[in-house]
C-alpha positions in Angstrom: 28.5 -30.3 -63.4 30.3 -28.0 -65.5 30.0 -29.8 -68.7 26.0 -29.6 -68.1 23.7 -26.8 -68.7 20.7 -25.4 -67.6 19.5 -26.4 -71.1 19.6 -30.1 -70.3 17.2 -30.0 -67.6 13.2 -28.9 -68.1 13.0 -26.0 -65.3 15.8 -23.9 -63.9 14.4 -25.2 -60.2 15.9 -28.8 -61.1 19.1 -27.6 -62.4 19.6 -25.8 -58.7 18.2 -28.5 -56.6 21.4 -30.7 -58.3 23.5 -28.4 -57.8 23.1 -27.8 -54.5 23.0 -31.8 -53.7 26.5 -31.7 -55.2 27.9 -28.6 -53.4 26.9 -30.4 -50.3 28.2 -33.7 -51.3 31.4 -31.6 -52.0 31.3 -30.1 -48.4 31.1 -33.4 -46.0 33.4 -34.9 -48.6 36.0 -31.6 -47.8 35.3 -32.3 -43.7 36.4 -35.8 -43.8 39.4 -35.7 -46.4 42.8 -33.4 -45.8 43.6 -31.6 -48.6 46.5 -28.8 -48.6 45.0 -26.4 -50.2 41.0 -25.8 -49.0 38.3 -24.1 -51.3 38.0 -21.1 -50.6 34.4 -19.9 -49.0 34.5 -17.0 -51.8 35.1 -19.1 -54.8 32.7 -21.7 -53.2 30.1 -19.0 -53.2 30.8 -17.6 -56.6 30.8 -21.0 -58.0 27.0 -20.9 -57.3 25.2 -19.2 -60.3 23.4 -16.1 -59.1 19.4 -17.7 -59.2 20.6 -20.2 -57.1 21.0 -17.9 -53.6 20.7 -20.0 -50.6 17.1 -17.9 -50.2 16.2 -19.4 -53.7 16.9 -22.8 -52.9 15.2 -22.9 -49.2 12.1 -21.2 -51.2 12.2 -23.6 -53.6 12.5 -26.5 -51.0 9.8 -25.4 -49.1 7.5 -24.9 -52.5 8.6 -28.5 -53.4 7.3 -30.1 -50.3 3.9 -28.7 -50.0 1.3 -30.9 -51.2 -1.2 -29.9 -53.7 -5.3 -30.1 -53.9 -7.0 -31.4 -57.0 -7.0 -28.6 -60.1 -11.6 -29.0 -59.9 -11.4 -27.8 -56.0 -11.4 -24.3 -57.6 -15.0 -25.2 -58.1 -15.5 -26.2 -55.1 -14.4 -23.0 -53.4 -16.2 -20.7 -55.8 -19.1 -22.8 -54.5 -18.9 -22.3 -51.2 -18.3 -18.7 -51.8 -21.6 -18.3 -53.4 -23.4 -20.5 -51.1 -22.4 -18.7 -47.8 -22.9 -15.4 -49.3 -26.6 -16.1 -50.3 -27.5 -18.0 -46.9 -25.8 -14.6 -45.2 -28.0 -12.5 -47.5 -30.8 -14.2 -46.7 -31.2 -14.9 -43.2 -29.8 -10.9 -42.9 -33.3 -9.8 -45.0 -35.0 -11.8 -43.0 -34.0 -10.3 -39.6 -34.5 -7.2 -41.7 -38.0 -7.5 -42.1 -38.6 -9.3 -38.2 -36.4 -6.0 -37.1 -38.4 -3.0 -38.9 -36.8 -0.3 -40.6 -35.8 1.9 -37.9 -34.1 -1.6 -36.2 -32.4 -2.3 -39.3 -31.3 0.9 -40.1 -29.6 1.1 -36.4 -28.6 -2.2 -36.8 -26.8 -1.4 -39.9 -25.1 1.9 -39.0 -23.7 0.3 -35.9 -22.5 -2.6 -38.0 -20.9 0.0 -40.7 -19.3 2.3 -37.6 -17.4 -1.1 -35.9 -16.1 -1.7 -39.0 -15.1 1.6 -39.7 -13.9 1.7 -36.1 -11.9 -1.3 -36.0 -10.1 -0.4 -39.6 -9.2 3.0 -39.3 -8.4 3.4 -35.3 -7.9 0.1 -33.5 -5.9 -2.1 -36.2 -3.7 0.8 -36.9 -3.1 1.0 -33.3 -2.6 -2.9 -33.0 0.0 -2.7 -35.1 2.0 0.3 -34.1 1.8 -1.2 -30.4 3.4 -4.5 -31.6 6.0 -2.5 -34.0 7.0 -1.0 -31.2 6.9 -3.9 -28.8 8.9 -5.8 -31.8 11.5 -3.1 -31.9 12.2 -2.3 -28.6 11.7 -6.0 -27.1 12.3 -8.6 -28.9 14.8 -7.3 -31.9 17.4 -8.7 -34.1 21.1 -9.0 -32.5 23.2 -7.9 -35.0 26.3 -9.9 -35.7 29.4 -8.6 -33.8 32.4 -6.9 -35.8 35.0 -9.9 -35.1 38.0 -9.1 -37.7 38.7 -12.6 -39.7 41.4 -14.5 -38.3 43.1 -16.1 -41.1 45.2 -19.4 -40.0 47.6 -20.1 -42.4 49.0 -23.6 -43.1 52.4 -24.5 -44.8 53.9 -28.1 -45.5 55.3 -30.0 -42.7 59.1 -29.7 -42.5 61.1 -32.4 -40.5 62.5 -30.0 -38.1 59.6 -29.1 -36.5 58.7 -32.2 -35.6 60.8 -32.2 -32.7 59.6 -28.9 -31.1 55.8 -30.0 -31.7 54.6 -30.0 -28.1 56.8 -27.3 -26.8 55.7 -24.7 -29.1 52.3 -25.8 -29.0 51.6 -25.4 -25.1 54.2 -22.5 -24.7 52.1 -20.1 -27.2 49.7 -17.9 -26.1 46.8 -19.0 -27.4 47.2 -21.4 -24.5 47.4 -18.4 -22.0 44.6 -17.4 -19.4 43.2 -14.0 -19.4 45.1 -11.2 -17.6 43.6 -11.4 -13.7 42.4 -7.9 -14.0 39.9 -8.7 -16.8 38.9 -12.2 -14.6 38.4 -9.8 -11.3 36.2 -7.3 -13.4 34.1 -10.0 -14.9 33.7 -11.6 -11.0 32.9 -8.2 -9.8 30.3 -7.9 -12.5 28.6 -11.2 -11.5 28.6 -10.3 -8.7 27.0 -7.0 -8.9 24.9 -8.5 -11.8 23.4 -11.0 -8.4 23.0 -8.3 -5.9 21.2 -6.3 -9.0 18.5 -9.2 -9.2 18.0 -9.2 -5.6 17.5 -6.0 -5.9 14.7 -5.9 -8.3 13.4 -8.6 -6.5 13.0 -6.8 -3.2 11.8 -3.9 -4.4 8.8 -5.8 -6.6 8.4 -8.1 -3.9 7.5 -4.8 -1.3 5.3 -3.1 -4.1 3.0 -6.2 -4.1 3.0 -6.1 -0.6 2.3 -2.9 -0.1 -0.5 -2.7 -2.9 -2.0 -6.0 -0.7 -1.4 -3.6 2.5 -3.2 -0.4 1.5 -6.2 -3.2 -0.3 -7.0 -4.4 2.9 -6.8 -1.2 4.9 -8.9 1.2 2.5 -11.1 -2.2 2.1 -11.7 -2.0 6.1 -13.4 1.5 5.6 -16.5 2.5 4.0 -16.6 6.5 2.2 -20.2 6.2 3.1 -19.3 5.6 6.9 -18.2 9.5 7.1 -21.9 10.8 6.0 -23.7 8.7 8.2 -21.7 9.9 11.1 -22.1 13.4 10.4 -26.0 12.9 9.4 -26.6 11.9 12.6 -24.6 14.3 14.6 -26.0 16.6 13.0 -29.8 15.6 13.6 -29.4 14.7 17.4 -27.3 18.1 18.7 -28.6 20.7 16.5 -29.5 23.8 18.3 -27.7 22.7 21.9 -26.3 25.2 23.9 -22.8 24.7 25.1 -23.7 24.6 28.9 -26.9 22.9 30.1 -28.3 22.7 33.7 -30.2 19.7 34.7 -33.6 21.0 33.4 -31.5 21.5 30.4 -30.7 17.9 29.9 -34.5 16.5 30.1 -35.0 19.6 27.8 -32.9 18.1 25.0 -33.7 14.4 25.4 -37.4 15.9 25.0 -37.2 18.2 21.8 -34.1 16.5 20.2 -33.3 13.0 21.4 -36.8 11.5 21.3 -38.4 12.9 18.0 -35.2 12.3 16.3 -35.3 8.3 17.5 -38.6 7.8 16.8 -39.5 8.7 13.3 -42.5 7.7 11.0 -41.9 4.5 10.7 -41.9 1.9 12.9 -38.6 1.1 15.0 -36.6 3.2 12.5 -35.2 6.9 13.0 -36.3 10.0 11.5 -34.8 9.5 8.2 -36.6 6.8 7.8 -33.3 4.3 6.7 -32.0 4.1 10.0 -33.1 0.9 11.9 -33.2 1.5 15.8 -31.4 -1.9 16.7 -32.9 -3.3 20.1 -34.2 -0.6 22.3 -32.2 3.0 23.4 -31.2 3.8 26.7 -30.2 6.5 29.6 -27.0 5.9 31.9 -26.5 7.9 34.8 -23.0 7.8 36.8 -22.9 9.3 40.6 -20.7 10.0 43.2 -21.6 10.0 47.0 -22.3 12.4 49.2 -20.9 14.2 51.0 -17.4 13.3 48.9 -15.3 16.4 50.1 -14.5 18.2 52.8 -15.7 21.7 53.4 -13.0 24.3 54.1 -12.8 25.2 58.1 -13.6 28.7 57.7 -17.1 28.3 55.3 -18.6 25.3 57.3 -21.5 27.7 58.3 -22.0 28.9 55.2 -21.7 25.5 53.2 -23.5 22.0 55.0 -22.8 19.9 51.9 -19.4 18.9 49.7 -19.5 17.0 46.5 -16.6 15.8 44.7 -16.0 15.3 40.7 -16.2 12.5 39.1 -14.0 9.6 40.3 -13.7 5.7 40.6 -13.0 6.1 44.0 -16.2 8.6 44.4 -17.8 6.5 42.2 -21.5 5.5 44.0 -22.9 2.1 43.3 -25.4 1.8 45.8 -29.3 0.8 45.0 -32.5 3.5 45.8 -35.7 3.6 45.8 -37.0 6.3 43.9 -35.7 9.5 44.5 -33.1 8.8 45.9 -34.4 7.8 49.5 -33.5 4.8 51.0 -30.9 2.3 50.0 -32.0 -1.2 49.6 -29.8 -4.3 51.0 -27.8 -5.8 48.1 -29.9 -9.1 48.2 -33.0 -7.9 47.6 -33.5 -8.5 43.7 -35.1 -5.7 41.7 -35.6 -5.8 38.2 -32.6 -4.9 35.7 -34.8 -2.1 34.0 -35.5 -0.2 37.1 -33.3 3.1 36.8 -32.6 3.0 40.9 -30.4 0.0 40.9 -26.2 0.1 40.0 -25.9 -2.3 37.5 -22.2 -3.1 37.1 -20.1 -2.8 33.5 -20.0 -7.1 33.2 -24.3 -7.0 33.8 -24.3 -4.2 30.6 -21.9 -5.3 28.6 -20.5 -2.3 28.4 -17.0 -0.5 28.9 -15.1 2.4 30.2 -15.6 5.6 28.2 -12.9 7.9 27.8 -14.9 12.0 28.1 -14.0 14.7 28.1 -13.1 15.9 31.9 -12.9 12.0 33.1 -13.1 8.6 32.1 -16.2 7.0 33.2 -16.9 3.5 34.4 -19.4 1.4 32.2 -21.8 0.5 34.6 -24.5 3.1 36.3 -28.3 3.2 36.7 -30.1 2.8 33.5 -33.5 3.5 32.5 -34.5 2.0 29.1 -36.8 4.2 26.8 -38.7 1.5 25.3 -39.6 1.0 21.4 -42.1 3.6 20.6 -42.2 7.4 21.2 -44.7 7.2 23.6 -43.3 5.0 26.0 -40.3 7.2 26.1 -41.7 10.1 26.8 -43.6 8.0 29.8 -40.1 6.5 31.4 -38.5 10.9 30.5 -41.4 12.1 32.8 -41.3 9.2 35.4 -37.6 9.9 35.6 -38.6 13.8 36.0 -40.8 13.4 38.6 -38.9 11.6 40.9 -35.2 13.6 40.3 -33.5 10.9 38.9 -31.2 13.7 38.2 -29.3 15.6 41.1 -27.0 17.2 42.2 -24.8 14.3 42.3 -24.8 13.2 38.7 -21.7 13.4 37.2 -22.2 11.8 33.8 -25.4 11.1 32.0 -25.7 9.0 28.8 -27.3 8.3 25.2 -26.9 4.7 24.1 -28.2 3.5 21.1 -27.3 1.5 17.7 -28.9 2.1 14.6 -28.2 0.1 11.1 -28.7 1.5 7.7 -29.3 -1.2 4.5 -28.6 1.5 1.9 -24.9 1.1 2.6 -24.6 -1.9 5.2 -23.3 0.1 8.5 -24.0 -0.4 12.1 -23.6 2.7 13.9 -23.1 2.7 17.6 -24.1 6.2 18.8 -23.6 7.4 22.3 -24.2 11.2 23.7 -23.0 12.0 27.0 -23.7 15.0 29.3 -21.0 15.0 31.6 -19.9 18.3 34.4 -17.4 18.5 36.5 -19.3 19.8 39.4 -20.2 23.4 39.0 -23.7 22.6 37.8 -23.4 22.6 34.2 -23.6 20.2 31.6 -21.8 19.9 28.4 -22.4 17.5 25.4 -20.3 15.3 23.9 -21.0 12.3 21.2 -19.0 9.2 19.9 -20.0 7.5 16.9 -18.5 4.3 15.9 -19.4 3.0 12.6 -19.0 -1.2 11.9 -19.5 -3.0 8.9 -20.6 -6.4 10.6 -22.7 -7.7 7.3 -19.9 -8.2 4.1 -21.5 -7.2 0.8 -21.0 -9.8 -1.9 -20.5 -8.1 -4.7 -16.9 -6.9 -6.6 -15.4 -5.1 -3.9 -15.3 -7.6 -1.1 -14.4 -10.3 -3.5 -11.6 -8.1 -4.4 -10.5 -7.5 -0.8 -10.9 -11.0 0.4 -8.1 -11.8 -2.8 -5.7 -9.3 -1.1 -6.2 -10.0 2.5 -5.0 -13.8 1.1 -1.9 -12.4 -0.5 -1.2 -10.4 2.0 -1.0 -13.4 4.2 1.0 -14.9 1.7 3.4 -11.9 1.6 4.0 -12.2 5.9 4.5 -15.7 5.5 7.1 -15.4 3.0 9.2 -12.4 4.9 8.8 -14.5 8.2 10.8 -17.4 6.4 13.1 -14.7 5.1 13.5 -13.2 8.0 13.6 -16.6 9.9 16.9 -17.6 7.9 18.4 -14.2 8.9 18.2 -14.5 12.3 18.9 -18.1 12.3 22.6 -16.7 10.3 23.0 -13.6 12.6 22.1 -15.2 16.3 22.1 -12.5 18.3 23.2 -9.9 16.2 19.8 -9.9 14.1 18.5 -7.6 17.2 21.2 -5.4 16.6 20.0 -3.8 13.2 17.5 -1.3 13.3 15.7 -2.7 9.7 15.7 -6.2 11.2 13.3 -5.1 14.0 10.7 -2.9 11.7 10.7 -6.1 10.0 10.3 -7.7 12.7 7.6 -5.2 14.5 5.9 -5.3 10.8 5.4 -9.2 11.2 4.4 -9.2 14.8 2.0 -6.0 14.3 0.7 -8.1 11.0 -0.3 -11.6 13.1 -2.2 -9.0 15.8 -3.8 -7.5 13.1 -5.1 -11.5 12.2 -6.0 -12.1 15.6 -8.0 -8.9 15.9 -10.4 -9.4 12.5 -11.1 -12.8 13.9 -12.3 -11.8 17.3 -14.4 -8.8 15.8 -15.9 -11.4 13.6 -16.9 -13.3 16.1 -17.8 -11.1 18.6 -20.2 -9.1 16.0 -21.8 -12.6 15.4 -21.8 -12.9 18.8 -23.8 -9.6 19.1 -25.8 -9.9 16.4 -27.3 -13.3 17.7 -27.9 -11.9 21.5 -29.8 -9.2 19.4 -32.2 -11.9 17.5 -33.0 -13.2 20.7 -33.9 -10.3 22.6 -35.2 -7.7 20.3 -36.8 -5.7 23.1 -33.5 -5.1 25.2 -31.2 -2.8 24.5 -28.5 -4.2 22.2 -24.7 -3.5 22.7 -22.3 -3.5 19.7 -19.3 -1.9 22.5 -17.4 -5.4 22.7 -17.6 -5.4 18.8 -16.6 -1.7 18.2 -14.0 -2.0 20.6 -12.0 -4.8 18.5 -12.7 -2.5 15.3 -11.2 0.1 16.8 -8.0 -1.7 17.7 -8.2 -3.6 14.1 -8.2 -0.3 12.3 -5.1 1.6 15.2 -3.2 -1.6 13.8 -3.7 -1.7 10.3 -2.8 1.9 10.5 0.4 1.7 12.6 1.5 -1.3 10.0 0.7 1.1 7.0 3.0 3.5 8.9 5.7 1.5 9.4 6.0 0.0 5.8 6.1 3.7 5.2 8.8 4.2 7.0 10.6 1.0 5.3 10.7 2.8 2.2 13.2 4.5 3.7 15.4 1.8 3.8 14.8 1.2 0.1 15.4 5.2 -0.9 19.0 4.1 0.3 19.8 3.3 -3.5 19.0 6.8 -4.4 22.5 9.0 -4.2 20.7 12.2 -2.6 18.8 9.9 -0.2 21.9 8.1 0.9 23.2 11.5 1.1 20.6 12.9 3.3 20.6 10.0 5.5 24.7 9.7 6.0 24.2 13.6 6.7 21.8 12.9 9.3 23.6 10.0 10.4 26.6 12.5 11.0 25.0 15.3 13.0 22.3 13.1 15.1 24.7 14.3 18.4 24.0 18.3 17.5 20.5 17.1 16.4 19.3 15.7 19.8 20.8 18.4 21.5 18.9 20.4 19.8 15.8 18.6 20.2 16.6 18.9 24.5 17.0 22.8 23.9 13.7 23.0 21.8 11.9 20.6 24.5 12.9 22.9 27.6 11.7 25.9 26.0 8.4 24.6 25.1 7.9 23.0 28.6 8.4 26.5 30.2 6.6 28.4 28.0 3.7 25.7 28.0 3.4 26.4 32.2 3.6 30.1 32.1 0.7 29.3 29.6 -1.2 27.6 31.5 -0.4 29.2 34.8 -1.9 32.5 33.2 -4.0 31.8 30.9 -5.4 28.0 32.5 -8.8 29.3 34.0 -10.0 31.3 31.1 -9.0 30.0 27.6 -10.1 26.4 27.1 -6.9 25.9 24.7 -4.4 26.5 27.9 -6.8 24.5 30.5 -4.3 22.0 31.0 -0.6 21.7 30.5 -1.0 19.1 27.5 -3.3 21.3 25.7 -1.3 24.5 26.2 1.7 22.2 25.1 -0.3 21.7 21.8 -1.2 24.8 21.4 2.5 26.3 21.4 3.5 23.5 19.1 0.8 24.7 16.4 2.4 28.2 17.0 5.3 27.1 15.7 3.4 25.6 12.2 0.8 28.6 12.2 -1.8 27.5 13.2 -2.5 30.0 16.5 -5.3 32.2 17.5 -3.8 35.4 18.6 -6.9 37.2 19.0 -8.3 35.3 22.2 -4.6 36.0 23.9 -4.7 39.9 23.2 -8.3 40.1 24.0 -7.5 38.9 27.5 -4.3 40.6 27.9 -2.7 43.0 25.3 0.6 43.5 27.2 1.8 40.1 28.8 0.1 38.0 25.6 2.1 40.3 23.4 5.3 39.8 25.4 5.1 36.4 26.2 4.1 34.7 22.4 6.2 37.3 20.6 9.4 36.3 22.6 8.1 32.6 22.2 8.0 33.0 18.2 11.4 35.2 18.1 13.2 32.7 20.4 11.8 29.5 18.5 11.0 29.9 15.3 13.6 32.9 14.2 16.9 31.4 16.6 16.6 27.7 18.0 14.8 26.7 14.9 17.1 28.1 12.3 20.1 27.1 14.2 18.3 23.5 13.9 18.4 23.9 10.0 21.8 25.3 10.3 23.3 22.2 11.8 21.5 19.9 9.3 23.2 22.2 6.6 26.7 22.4 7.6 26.7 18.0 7.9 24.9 17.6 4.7 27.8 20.1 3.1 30.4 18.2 5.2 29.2 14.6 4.1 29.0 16.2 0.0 33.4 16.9 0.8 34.0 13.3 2.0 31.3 11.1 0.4 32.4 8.2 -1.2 30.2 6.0 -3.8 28.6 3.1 -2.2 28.4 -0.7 -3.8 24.7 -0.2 -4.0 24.6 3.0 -6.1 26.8 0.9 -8.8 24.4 -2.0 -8.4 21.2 0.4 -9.5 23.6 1.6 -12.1 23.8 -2.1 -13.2 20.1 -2.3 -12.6 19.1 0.3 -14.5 21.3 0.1 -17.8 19.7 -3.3 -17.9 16.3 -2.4 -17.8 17.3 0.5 -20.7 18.9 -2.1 -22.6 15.9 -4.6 -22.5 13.9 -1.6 -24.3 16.5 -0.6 -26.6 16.9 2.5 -24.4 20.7 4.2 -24.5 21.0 4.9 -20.5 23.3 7.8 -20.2 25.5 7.7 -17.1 28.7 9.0 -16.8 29.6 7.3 -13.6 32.2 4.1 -13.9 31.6 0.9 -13.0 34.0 -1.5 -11.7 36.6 0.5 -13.4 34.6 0.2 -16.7 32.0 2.1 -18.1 28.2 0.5 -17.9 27.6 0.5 -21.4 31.1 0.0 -23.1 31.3 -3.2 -20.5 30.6 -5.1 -23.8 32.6 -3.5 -26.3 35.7 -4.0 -24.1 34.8 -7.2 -24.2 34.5 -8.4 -27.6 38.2 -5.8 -28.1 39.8 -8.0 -25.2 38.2 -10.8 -27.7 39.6 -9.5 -31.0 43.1 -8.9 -29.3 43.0 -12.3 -28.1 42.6 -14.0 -31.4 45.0 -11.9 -33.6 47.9 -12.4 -30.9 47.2 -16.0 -31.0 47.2 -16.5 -34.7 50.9 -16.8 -34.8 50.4 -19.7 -32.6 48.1 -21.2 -34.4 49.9 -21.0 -37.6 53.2 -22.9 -35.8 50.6 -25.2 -34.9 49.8 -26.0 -38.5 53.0 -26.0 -40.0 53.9 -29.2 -37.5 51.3 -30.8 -39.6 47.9 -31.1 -37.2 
């Protein structure tokens, strides 16, 4: 090859091609022959003339290997251009003349701004994105700074011969590493495992908690808040706060009945309420002469009636007005507002008022469908005092469904006293969706109520490996039972949708059959109601399990050690702060019980004094009533709370949280999410600055110290290997 010349050969891509088939002719020839003194790589290279770089010839290689068309296609392709550009042309003029001008025009412009649009804002976008993502992501390793290890070989000498075996396995290129560098890289396996598990867990709860809060805002309608109010608001307007018994026909007259009966057939005044099955009136008694009259006032008072009670409860059956009871068999018809009908016969249940909790069965007197045969059964009832003195409870009951946004609402008004003559009113509304909406939404929902199956299946085999490792000792932890609670409260939660599902089907089909009877959604809003207490008490406590996963940040871990430290002093405080409100909570209500609705009752003067303590108080009603003992007795409640016990509260939090800073000591974890997170840095070309130490090492010198260990290795071994040569191997 050196005797030729680039002369001899017709291109100066031939002359490389042979060269390089004899360089690498050369090279397997080198691999498979000893020779004592080896080419060197440098002179190899420089033997090479400088148009033949490896670049050149691979170029070249490819170039030579890609097959060529025909030299007349070039025809062919200016044809084609032509063709397809007059066909464009001229199908475009004639949707140009089919269009119009002012068509074309737009058609044009908005052709010329995409174009415009695409070139100047979303390809330059494109491709800073992906020089970005190229950069950060997926960029080129570069080659690690390894010094070049020369191994030197010299000609075999007799007496060496001897000592072959010994010297080779005694060297110490033969050595292990030292055990400190073996420990740290175990350590950091093993932190590099627990780091994965990590991320794991905490992408695993995100999902699940994303799937959580899905299905609970996907239980609730936004519209479900104006429909409550809009019809609170039409059926109570203008109603006193105290009503006699006058008073309560008064207001089914002028604000119940025109407001149930509106223009249109068998819908409500707004017209986009439908009146589901007919309303009705509930009346709960007690019996007479219930309570005893005091010794001293029996010849001033002939006649004693109790308030409100099971026990009190009457459940006989009339005839109207109230004058003769009727033997239980004789059979009367269940519209007749004389006869107790029990909670089973109305498919009702107990309601929870205001002064007492009331039974679900009474006498009830259906209103009918129309306006005027409600006003009829209002003055028949009138007439013949189907309210007394011993009514205790009188209700509202009806169920209205609005299309526009797909609700049932079940309404119910009750006029309840607590026998002193007047009547108050109070109203429940329950809203239902019992019809699901196909359209994005529910779709959407349905997807996450699956995963979120999916999710409590996979904790409960996670869990279920747990406890089937710990045995009893699972109970023990605190984290193992939310789980735990989380699961069960999950599989309730199940149970619940599916009997509200069917028992709204079931409600909806006695409806179809009996469209003149009063309809009762209660079984149906009942399971709702527990559905939704239980979606929120699971969306409370996977609240409270991000706790357990705040542990890997150092403050939080510091809080919670702190806590952990002074939870003694802490409940003692607590029993300090609870005696204190307890007696301040009965002087309350002792003095202030029979005038201020806000201390009627120990509970609610209980409330009251623990809004005190947030700010939220009414002062003005206490020093109306009594200038000197309110004053006294609320200002030494706020200066003995919220100035001493209180502060002494913060002050024992304080003093642990400064002891705990003295003798913290770094947990495993916080080095694991210092693992963690110098990964994730280091998978977007991010430098994560931390000066803490890891495993003895820092985070992001681990490699360096590394490949040093590595260089140190080789050049002490190189002696080694050059004894090893000189025996002649």
């Amino acid at each position: 090859m050196n005797q030729l010349d680039t002369s001899s050969f017709s291109d100066p891509d031939g002359f490389c091609q042979t060269l390089q088939r004899v360089q690498n002719t050369k090279s397997i020839l080198r691999d498979h022959l000893f020779t004592s003194n080896p080419i060197n790589q440098e002179e190899h290279q420089k033997s090479i003339p400088a148009d033949c770089t490896s670049d050149h010839l691979e170029q070249n290689k490819k170039v030579s290997h890609q097959g060529c068309l025909p030299w007349w296609f070039i025809f062919v392709g200016w044809l084609l251009v032509i063709g397809t550009s007059v066909i464009a042309g001229y199908f475009t003029m004639l949707y140009g003349l089919k269009f119009g001008k002012e068509r074309s025009i737009s058609w044009l412009v908005s052709m010329v701004i995409s174009f415009f649009h695409s070139l100047l804002l979303i390809q330059p976008i494109k491709v800073i994105c992906l020089a970005v993502f190229f950069a950060l992501v997926i960029k080129k390793v570069e080659g690690e700074d390894f010094q070049n290890v020369v191994f030197e070989k010299s000609e075999k000498t007799p007496g060496d011969e001897n000592n072959q075996h010994t010297r080779r396995w005694e060297g110490s290129l033969y050595e292990p590493p030292p055990p400190a560098d073996i420990e740290r890289m175990k350590r950091k396996k093993i932190l590099e495992q627990k780091a994965f598990a990590l991320l794991t867990e905490i992408l695993t709860y995100l999902g699940f908690m994303w799937m959580l809060l899905l299905v609970a805002f996907g239980q609730k309608d936004p519209n479900a808040f104006f429909l409550n109010q809009h019809i609170i608001n039409s059926f109570t307007q203008n109603v006193p706060d105290s009503v006699s018994t006058q008073g309560v026909f008064m207001w089914a007259n002028t604000s119940l009945l025109p407001n149930l009966f509106g223009e249109f057939q068998g819908f409500i005044t707004d017209g986009k309420s439908k009146l589901v099955g007919n309303a009705r009136l509930r009346q709960l008694r007690v019996q007479k002469n219930s309570c005893q009259v005091a010794g001293s006032m029996l010849t001033f008072v002939s006649n004693c009636n109790a308030v409100y009670s099971w026990e009190m409860e009457d459940m006989g059956s009339y005839e109207p007005g109230w004058n003769h009871s009727l033997l239980d068999n004789i059979s009367t018809s269940t519209s007749r507002p004389w006869k107790y009908q029990t909670q089973s016969e109305l498919r009702n249940r107990p309601f929870w008022g205001r002064l007492e909790t009331y039974r679900g069965g009474g006498y009830v007197a259906d209103l009918g469908p129309n306006l005027l045969q409600a006003r009829g059964t209002l003055d028949y009832l009138w007439n013949n005092k189907w309210l007394d003195e011993y009514t205790r409870a009188v209700f509202a009951e009806f169920t209205v469904y609005n299309a526009n946004v797909n609700l049932f609402c079940i309404v119910t008004f009750l006029m309840e006293t607590a026998a002193v003559g007047a009547f108050r009113l109070y109203s429940e509304l329950q809203i239902v969706r019992l019809y699901q909406a196909m359209d994005g939404l529910y779709f959407s929902v349905m997807v996450a109520e699956i995963l979120y199956l999916l999710f409590i299946l996979y904790y409960m085999f996670q869990q279920g490996k747990l406890m089937k490792q710990q045995r009893w000792s699972y109970f023990k932890n605190k984290w193992n039972l939310l789980e735990l609670s989380i699961i069960l409260l999950s599989w309730s939660a199940v149970a619940l949708f599916i009997k509200r599902t069917l028992l709204g089907n079931r409600d909806l089909a006695y409806y179809q059959n009996h469209k003149d009877q009063f309809a009762s959604f209660y079984d149906t809003a009942t399971a709702d109601i527990m559905l939704q207490y239980s979606i929120a008490f699971l969306v409370l406590l996977s609240n409270i399990k991000l706790w357990h996963l705040l542990r890997l940040n150092p403050k939080m871990n510091l809080i919670t050690a702190a806590l952990r430290r002074a939870s003694t002093h802490i409940f003692l405080n607590l029993v300090v702060i609870a005696i204190i409100l307890v007696a301040y909570a009965v002087t309350s209500n002792i003095i202030y019980g029979w005038e201020l609705a806000s201390y009627k009752t120990f509970t609610s003067a209980l409330l009251t004094l623990i809004c005190l303590q947030i700010g939220i108080f009414n002062f003005d009603e206490v020093l109306n009533d009594d200038h000197l003992i309110g004053g006294l007795l609320f200002g030494s409640c706020t200066i003995l709370l919220t100035f001493v016990v209180l502060n002494l509260f913060v002050a024992v939090i304080l003093v642990s949280l400064e002891e705990e800073q003295k003798q913290h000591k770094p947990s495993e974890e916080e080095e694991v999410v210092d693992l963690l997170l110098n990964n994730i840095c280091s998978l977007f070309g991010i430098r994560y600055k931390n000066e803490k130490k890891l495993m003895g090492l820092d985070v992001n010198g681990s490699g360096a110290l590394a490949v040093n260990n590595s260089r140190d290795f080789l050049n002490t071994s190189s002696a080694d290997v050059n004894i090893y040569q000189k025996t002649g191997h």
